[in-house]
KEVEX-54223 format. One line per 3 residues: their letters; for each residue y, x, z of C-alpha. Coordinates in steps of 0.05 Angstrom, whole numbers. Layout:
<atoms>
A) Y,X,Z; ...
</atoms>
This chain:
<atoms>
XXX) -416,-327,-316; -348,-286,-330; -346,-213,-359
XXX) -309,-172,-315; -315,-103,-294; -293,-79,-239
XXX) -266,3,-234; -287,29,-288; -299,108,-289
XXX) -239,147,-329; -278,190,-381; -248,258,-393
XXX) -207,276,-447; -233,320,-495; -215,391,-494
XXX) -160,413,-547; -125,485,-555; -64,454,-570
XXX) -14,420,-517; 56,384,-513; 94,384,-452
XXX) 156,359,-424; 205,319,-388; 237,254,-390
XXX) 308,241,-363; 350,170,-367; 424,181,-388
XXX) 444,196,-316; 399,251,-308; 353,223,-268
XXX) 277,227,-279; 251,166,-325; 179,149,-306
XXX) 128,97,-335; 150,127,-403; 104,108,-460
XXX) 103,176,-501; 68,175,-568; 49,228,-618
XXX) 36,216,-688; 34,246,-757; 33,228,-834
XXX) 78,169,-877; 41,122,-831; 37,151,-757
XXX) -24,152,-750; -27,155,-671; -57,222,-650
XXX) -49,210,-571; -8,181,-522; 13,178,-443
XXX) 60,164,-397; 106,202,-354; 99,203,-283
XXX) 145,199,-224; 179,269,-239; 189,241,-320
XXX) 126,294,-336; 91,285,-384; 31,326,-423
XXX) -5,318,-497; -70,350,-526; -56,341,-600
XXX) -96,373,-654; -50,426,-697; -2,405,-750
XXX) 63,365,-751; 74,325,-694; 126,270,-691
XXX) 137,249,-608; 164,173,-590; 188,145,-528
XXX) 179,78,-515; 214,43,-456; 199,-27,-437
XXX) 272,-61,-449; 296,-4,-491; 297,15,-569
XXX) 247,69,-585; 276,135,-586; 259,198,-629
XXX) 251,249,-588; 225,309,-631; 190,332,-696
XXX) 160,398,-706; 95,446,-727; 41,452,-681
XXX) 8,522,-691; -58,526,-670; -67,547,-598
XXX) 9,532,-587; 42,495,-523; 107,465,-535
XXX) 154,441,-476; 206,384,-492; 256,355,-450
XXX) 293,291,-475; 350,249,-442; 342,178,-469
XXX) 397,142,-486; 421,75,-446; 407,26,-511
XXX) 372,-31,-485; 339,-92,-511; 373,-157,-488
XXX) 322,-224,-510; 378,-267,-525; 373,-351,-512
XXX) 328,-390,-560; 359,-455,-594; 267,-472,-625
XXX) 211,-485,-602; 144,-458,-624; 134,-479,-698
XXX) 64,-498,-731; 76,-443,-788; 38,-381,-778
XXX) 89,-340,-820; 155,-331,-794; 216,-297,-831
XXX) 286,-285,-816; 317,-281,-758; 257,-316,-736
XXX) 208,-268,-749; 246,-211,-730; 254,-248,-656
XXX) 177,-249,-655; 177,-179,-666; 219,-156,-618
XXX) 186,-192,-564; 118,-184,-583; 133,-104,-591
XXX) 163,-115,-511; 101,-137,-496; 60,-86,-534
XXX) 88,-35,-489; 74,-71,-421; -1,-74,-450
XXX) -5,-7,-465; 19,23,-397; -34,-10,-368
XXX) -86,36,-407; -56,96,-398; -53,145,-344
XXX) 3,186,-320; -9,265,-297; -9,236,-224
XXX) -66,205,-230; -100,127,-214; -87,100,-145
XXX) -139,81,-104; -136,-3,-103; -165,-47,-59
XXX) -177,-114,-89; -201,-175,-76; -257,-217,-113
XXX) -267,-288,-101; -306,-351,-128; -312,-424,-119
XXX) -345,-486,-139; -296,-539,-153; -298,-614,-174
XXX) -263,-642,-241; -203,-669,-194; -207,-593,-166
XXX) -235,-607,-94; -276,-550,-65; -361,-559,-73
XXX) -373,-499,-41; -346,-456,10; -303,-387,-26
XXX) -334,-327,-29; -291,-267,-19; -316,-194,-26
XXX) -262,-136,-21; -271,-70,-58; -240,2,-67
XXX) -227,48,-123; -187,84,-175; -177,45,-236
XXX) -124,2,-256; -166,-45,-302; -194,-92,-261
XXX) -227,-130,-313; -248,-111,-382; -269,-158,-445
XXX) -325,-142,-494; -297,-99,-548; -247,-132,-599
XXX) -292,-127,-663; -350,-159,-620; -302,-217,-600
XXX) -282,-230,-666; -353,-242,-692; -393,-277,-620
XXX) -323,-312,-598; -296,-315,-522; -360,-353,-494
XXX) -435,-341,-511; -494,-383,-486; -561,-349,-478
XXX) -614,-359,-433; -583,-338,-361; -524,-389,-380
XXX) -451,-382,-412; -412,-321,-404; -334,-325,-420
XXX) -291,-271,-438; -221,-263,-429; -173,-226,-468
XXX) -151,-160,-437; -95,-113,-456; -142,-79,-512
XXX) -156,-149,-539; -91,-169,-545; -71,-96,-578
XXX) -120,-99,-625; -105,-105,-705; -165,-162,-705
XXX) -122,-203,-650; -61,-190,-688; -90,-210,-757
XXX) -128,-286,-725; -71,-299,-689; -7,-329,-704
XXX) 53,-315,-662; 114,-349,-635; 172,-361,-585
XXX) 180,-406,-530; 240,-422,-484; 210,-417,-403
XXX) 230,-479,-370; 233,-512,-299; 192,-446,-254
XXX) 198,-406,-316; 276,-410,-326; 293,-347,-346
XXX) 229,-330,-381; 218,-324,-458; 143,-339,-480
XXX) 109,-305,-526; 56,-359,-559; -13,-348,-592
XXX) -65,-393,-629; -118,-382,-675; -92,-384,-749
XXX) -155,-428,-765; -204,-463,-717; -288,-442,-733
XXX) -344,-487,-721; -390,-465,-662; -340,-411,-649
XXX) -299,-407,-583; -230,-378,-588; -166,-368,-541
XXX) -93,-398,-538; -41,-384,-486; 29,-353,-475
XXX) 65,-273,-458; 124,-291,-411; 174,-233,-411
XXX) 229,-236,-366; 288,-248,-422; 329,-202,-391
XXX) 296,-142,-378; 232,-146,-418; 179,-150,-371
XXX) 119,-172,-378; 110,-223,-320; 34,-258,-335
XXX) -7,-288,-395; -34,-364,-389; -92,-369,-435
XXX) -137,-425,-455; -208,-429,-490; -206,-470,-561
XXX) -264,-491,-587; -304,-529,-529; -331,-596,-528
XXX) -281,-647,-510; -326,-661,-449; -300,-594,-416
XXX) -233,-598,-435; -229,-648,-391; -220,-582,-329
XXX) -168,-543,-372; -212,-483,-382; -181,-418,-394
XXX) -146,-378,-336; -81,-327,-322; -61,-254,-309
XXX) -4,-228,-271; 25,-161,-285; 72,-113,-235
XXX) 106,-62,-245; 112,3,-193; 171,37,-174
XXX) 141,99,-213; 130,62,-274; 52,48,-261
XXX) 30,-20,-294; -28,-56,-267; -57,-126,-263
XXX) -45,-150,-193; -71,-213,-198; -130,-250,-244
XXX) -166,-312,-245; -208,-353,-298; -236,-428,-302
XXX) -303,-444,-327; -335,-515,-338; -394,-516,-297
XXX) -447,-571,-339; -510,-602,-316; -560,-638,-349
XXX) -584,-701,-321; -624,-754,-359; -625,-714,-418
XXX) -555,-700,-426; -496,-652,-405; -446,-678,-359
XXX) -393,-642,-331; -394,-639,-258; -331,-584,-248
XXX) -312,-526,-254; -331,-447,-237; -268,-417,-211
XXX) -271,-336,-202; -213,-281,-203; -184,-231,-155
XXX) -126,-197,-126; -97,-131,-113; -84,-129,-37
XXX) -57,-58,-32; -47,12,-71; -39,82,-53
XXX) -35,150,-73; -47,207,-33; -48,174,24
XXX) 15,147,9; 16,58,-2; 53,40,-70
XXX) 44,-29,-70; 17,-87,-19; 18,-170,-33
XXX) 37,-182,31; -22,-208,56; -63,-190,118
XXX) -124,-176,103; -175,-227,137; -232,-178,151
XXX) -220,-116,200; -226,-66,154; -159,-39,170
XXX) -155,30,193; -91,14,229; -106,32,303
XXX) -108,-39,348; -40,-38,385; -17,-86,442
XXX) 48,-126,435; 110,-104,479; 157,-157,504
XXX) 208,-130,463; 181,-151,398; 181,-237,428
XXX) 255,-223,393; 241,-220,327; 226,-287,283
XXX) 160,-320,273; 193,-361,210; 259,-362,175
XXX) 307,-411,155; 353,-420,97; 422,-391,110
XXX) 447,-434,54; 416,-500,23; 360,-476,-26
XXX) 370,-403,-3; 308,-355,3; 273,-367,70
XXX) 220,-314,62; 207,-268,117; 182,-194,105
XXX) 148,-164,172; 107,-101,188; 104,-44,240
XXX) 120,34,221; 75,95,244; 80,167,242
XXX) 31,211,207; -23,197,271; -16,128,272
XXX) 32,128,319; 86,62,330; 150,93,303
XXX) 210,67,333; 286,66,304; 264,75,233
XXX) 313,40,176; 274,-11,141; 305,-35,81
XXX) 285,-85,25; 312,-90,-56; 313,-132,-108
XXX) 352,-144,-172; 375,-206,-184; 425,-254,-236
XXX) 405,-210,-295; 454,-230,-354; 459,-196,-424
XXX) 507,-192,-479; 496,-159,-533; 464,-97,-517
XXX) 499,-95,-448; 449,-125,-392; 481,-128,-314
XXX) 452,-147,-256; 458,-154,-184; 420,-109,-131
XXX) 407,-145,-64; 389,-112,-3; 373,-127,62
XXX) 356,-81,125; 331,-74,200; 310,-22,252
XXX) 242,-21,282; 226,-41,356; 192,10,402
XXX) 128,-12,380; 143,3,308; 151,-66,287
XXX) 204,-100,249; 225,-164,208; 279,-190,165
XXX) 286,-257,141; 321,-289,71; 271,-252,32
XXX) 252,-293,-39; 193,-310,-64; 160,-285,-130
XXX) 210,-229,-141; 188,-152,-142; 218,-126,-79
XXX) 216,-54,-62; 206,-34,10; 237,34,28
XXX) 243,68,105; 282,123,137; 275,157,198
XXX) 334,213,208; 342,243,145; 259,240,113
XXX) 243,180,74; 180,143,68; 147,118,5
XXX) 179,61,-25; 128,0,-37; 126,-52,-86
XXX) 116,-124,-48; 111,-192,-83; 111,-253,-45
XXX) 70,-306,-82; 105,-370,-101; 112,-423,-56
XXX) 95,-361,3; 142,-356,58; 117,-295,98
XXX) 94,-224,71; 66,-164,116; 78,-90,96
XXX) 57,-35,143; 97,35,124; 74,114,149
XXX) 114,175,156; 77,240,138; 102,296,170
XXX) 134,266,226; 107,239,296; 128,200,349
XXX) 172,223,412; 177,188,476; 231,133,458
XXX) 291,134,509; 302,76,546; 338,26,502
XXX) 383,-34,494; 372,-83,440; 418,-131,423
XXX) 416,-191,376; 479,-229,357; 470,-292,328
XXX) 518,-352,320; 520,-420,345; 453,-443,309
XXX) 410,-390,322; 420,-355,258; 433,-274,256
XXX) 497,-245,252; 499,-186,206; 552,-132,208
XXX) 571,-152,285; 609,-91,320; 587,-85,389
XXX) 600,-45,448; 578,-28,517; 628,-17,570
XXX) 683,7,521; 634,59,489; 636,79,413
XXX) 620,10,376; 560,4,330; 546,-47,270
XXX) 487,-96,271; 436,-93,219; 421,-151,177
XXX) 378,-174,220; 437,-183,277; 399,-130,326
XXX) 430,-65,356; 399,-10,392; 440,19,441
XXX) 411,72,492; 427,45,559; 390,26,631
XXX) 415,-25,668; 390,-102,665; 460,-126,666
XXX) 519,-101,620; 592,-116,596; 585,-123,519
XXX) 638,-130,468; 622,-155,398; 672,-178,354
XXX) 658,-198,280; 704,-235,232; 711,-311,231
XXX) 688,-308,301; 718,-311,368; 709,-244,400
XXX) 655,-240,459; 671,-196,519; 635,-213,585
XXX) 572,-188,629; 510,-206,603; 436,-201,629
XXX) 365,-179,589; 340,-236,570; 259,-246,597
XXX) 235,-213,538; 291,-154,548; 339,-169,505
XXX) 412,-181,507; 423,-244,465; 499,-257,441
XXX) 518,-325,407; 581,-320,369; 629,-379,359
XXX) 650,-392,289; 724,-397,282; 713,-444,213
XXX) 733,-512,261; 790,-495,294; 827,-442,246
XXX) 823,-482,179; 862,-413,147; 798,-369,172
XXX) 734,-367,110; 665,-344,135; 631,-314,76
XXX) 562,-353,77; 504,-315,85; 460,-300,29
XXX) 523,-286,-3; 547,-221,-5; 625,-204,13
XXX) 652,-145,-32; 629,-92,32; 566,-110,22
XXX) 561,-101,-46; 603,-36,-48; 535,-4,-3
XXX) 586,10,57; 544,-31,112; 487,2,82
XXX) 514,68,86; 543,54,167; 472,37,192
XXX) 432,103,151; 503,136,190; 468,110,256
XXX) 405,137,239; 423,198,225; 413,212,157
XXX) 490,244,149; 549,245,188; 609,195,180
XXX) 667,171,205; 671,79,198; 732,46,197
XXX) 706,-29,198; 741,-94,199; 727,-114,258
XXX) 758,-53,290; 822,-61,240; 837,-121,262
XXX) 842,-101,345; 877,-35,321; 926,-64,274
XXX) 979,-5,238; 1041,-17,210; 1028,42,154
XXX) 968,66,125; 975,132,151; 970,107,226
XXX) 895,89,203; 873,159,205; 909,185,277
XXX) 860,213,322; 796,205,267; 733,258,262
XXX) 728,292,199; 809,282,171; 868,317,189
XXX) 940,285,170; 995,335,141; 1069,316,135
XXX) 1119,351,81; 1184,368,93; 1251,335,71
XXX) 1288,278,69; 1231,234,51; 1165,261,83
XXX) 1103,248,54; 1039,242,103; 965,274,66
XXX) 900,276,78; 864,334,93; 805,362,107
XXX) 778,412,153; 806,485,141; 868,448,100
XXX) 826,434,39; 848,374,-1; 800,310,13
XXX) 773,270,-41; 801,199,-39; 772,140,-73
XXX) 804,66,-79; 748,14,-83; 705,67,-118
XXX) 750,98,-158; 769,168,-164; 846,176,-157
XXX) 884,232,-195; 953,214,-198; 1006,251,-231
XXX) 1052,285,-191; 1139,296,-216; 1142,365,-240
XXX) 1158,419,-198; 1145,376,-139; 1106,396,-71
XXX) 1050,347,-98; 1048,382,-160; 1049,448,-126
XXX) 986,429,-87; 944,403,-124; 933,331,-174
XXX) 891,301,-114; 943,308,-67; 955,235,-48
XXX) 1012,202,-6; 974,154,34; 1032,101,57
XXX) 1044,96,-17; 980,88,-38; 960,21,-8
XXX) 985,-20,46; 953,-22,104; 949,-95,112
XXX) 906,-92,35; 854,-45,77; 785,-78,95
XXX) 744,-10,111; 746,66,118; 699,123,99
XXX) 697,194,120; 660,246,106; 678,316,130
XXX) 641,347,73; 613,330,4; 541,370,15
XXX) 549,322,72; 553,259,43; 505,199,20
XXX) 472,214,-61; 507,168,-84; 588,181,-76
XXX) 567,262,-96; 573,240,-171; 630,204,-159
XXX) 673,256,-135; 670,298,-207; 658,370,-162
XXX) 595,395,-143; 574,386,-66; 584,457,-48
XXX) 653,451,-82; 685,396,-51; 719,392,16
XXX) 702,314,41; 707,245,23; 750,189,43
XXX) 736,116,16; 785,64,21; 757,-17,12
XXX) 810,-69,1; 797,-141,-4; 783,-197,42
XX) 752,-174,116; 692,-211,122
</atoms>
């Protein structure tokens, strides 16, 4: 028998005439959620209540009246003071607090674990730091933000299984719904500490495993002795946070196990416990069990996955024997709020309780992949599918589907980097989509966009060893038209593997880039077309080509690599400085719709070569070119209505000084000379953007002027063109 309880009602809060309010920002301004903010008062802050911010960094206190001190604690981040004051009675005070970027970077371990219970030092204060990381994990998942729980469906299963773990009975599996995010409670931590983690009676032996208010408690914390261990092999990259019993009780049954945080950004990642205490008969099955923990977008913590291992005894000629084990946990399958799904596993659910309207399959979805394969040895060879609807259900077709994950996290000193990888597609007619080189057991977030509206971004985890996850997105507010009738397109090269980043073009028509997945939609009728893709370290391909019998246009591309030793294809899964710049991103949310822009890409500067920079911009939407008089003109860029465009050089803003008394200097600081500013053969890729209120959110703050203030953008990329 196991405790667990399954969605447990929220009580109310009691009522209170006094209440603290406020908002939570990050240093750049933006909106910090999943927060942990505490009130206290007296020498020792004594806790008086606490909560969490939501999405919109909102947060709200009932607090008795008195002094009030508020804390902000951020997993990966030093605490931060973020007010002290009198609380009259029947007062409201609003707050708003930017938090400063000071994070917490869990440096490499040269020990082991030690036996001693009492650590000091540098030592101890390690322990500390990473068992107060964890603290704050444990606490989000009690608390509740002001948008309230989402509803979870979750899985529970159990099985019967044999000391050399072969199945004795078939699984059970029973899904349910509701709102909390505890999907298992313990007994209370004062009972534990007197009855232990197992207790025999007459129906049979009931284990307990400790839950986040277990492992909070002052009761844990004073029979428990703490310290560090370095992950290793699947954990590389992990830091463990140990705990045993300080001493070991006769006839009492106690717990053992590990935290791992991720070392470098303090998240908690899942506990691996085991039961102390039991008859070396049933040690014999490795009792105990783990939790996983994840981590939403909005800062909501939650168990998402659970599962515990009992010895299952019989008695047979007057004595126990073990025969196996009891085996029962669950899942989280999906979350929502509002309608709206925060987080899936991937999974597809084996019982038709979908609400997802049955759909048939049109040929044009035999294109996409049924598996994926490694672009590089040991690369990720996960594949993320799903379908997009509209707010009635609805297929949704040429919607942006785009995947994110972080990645080579690295710290020193308080400075922590990483790398953000992202992958995209477009969905088919019927709504459905897939993209390949996805990893497994890394938080990915799933985001959509369709014009200019975006959908809610989901959390997805692929389990480890899992090569395929399913994630089904909806647009509120938007519904389906009749689709035109369209071209698709995939490029791939002489091995059947996609081509991202292709630019291809019907029958000299305006070229378009190829999604990560290879594919391009194109609006166009006949069965049989002249198509033009080029793409660097390839030979170009320009020829007639017929729909394929599932009606689409397949290209194969011949790499260059054998026959032009001087020509380097960037491997995929590795990303070329364009990629990681955002500017492929930006050029297919450009073909969507979301803003209007003007690509320069390489492919298309290296069949329009220029012998100056300024022969770049002849003839381009959005940018104007003005010459000054003299004996040594100068060419500009400017913008429409002879405003001065913003110009940046590999992301940087350029104000250069211009000689006194000069035309440049006359004009304006941002007046730029563009054949002396870099050569043209140094270019790998253009932006333009006619205005600033125009632009994508994220090269606004870069430009130093408010949106409404600023004429347009140009962004020059230099490097290598691949």
């Amino acid at each position: 028998m196991i405790g667990v309880a399954l969605f447990a009602p929220a009580l109310p809060l009691a009522a209170a005439a006094q209440s603290v309010q406020g908002t939570v920002l990050r240093a750049d301004s933006v909106p910090a959620s999943g927060v942990i903010v505490v009130a206290t008062r007296g020498a020792h802050d004594s806790v008086l209540a606490r909560t969490m911010t939501n999405g919109n960094g909102r947060f709200a206190l009932e607090v008795s009246s008195g002094d009030v001190r508020l804390r902000a604690l951020r997993i990966g981040h030093r605490p931060v003071l973020m007010a002290e004051f009198t609380l009259a009675a029947g007062a409201r005070r609003e707050t708003r607090t930017v938090l400063p970027d000071d994070p917490i970077v869990l440096q490499a371990m040269t020990t082991e674990a030690t036996s001693s219970c009492r650590q000091t030092g540098t030592a101890g204060a390690d322990v500390a730091t990473v068992f107060e990381e964890a603290r704050k994990a444990l606490l989000s998942t009690t608390l509740r933000s002001r948008d309230g729980d989402p509803l979870a469906r979750l899985s529970v299963y159990s099985q019967l299984r044999s000391v050399g773990n072969r199945e004795l009975s078939p699984l059970e599996l029973e899904f349910q719904e509701g709102v909390s995010l505890k999907p298992f409670q313990s007994l209370r931590p004062d009972s534990l500490a007197k009855v232990g983690y197992m207790q025999n009676d007459l129906s049979g032996a009931t284990y307990w495993a400790p839950d986040a208010e277990v492992l909070l408690s002052e009761t844990f914390a004073a029979s428990h002795c703490l310290a560090l261990n370095e992950g290793k092999g699947d954990r590389a990259g992990l830091i463990g946070l140990a705990f045993r019993p300080q001493e070991f009780r006769r006839n009492y049954v106690d717990v053992s196990g590990t935290l791992w945080l991720d070392r470098a950004t303090s998240e908690l990642r899942r506990m691996e416990y085991r039961y102390e205490g039991l008859p070396i008969a049933m040690q014999r099955v490795e009792p105990g069990g783990e939790v996983e923990f994840t981590r939403l977008a909005d800062g909501t913590w939650f168990v998402s996955r659970w599962e515990i291992r009992m010895p299952r005894m019989t008695t047979g000629a007057g004595a126990a024997r073990l025969v196996g084990t009891f085996v029962k946990g669950g899942e989280v399958w999906r979350m929502q709020r509002g309608g709206a799904l925060l987080y899936s596993n991937g999974i597809e659910e084996p019982t038709p309780a979908s609400t997802v309207p049955v759909r048939t399959k049109p040929s044009e979805s035999e294109a996409l992949p049924d598996r994926c394969t490694p672009a590089v040895p040991g690369g990720p060879a996960g594949l993320l599918e799903g379908a997009v609807f509209d707010e009635r259900g609805a297929p949704l077709a040429d919607v942006v589907v785009t995947v994110e994950w972080q990645q080579n996290h690295t710290g020193a000193g308080r400075q922590l980097t990483w790398e953000t990888r992202m992958l995209s597609t477009t969905s088919l007619r019927d709504g459905t989509y897939a993209i390949c080189g996805i990893p497994s057991a890394q938080l990915l977030s799933v985001g959509a966009q369709y014009g200019t509206r975006k959908a809610p971004t989901v959390a997805v985890r692929l389990a480890a060893g899992e090569r395929k996850a399913r994630v089904e997105l909806r647009f509120g507010g938007v519904r389906a038209e009749s689709a035109p009738t369209r071209v698709v397109v995939q490029v791939r090269d002489g091995e059947q593997r996609p081509v991202p980043h292709a630019l291809v073009e019907i029958a000299g028509g305006r070229g378009r880039v190829a999604d990560d997945s290879g594919r391009v939609f194109l609006d166009a009728a006949p069965d049989t077309l002249r198509i033009s893709v080029r793409r660097i370290g390839y030979a170009p391909y320009n020829s007639r080509t017929g729909r394929t019998p599932a009606g689409v246009f397949e290209i194969t591309l011949r790499s260059l690599a054998q026959s032009l030793a001087a020509v380097t294809i960037v491997e995929r899964g590795v990303k070329s400085p364009l990629e990681l710049s955002g500017f492929y991103d930006r050029v297919l949310r450009a073909q969507r719709g979301a803003f209007n822009a003007d690509f320069i890409t390489p492919e298309e500067l290296e069949s329009r070569p220029g012998i100056r920079t300024s022969d770049l911009f002849q003839g381009r939407r959005f940018v104007g070119l003005m010459q000054t008089k003299g004996m040594s003109p100068q060419k500009y860029l400017m913008g429409r209505g002879g405003c001065m465009m913003t110009i940046f050089l590999d992301g940087r803003l350029l104000r250069p000084e211009a000689p006194r008394g000069s035309y440049r200097e006359r004009q304006g600081p941002d007046m730029v000379p563009l054949d002396d500013l870099v050569s043209v053969n140094e270019i790998s890729a253009v932006e333009i953007y006619a205005s600033a209120a125009n632009a994508p959110a994220e090269m606004i703050p870069l430009t130093g002027a408010s949106p409404a203030g600023a004429c347009g953008i140009v962004a020059i990329w230099t490097g290598g063109r691949h």
